[in-house]
N, C-alpha and C positions, 0 to 999 in steps of 0.2 A: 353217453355223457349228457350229452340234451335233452334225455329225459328225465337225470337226475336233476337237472339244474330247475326243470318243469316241475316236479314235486315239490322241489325245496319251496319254490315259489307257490305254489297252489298251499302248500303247508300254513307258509307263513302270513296268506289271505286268510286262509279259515282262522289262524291263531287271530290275526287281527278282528276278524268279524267275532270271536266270542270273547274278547276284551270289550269289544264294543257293547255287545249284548251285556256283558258282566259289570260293566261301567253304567248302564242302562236302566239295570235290574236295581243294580243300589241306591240310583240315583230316585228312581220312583219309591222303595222302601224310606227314603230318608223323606221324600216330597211325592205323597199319591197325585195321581191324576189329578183328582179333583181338588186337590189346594193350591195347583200349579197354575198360572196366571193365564189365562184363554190365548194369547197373546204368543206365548213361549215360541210355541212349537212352530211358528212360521219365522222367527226369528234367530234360532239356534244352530249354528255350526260344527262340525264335531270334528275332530284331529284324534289320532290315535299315532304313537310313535314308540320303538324302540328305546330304552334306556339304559345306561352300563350297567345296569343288574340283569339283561335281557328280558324285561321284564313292559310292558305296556301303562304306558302312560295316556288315559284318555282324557283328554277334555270338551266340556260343553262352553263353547264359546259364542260373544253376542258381539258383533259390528255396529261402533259407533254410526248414528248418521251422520250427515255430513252436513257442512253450514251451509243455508239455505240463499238462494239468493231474493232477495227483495219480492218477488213477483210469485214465489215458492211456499208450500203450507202442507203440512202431513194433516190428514184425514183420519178417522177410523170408522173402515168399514161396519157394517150390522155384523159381519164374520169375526171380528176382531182383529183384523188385518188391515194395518196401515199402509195408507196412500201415499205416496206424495203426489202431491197437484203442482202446474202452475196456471198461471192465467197469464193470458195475451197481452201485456199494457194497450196496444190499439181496440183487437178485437174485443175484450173482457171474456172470452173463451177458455174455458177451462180443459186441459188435459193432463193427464198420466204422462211423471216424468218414469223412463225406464232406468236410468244409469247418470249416473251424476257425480263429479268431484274425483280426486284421487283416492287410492287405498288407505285407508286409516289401519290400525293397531287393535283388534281382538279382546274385550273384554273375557277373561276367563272366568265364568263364575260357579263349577262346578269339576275339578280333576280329581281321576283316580290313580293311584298306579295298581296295577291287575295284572298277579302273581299265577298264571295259569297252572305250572306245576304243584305249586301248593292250595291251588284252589283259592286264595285269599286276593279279595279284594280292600285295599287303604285308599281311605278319602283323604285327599291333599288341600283341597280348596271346594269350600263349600259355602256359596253367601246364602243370604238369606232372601228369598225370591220376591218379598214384598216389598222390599226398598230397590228392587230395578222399575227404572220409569218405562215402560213399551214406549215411548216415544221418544226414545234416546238413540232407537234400537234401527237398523236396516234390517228389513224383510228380505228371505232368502229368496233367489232367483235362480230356480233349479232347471 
């Protein structure tokens, strides 16, 4: 019995990893590499979950930043990856904030739901990648 319940579960990773790949696939057909904002991919979240059609629903999601406080300033790297700084009011020394503020709400700006039996991938939510500001955005910290 505990091996069956081991598969079911091993099954249902691999389903989830080729939604995610499927969800991936489409999303660079719709937006190449190279017209995607240098920016993205240090920024971007992903969620994959079950839905009452059993069917996989992924999304590409971006984390608000959070409001700064006075002495606080997001930077952008030569990498294209944003800082956030703050500076010492005494010292005037600048350092790397790591973690800051409460949880905010997930912008979603890319779902699919991803129909593995029939092979079929539907775009749900797809914005348009030139009107997201990178600086709106929290950088992931894996």
């Amino acid at each position: 019995m505990a091996l069956e319940i081991s598969n079911n579960r091993d099954k249902q990773k691999s389903d989830r990893d080729l939604s995610i790949f499927a969800a991936c696939k489409k999303f660079e057909e719709l937006h190449p590499m190279e017209e995607q904002p240098k920016w993205l991919k240090y920024c971007l979240k992903m969620r994959a979950v079950r839905n009452e059609n059993k069917n996989w629903v992924v999304q590409m999601r971006l984390l608000p930043k959070p409001e700064l406080k006075p002495n606080q300033y997001w930077e952008l790297e030569d990498d294209g990856i944003p800082m956030l700084y703050e500076v010492d009011p005494e010292t005037k020394k600048k350092s790397v904030v790591i973690c800051c503020g409460p949880p905010m709400d997930m912008e979603v700006f890319f779902e699919t739901e991803v129909d593995l039996l029939h092979n079929r991938v539907t775009v749900i939510v797809d914005m348009d990648l030139n009107k997201l500001d990178c600086s709106a955005y929290e950088i992931n910290c894996w």
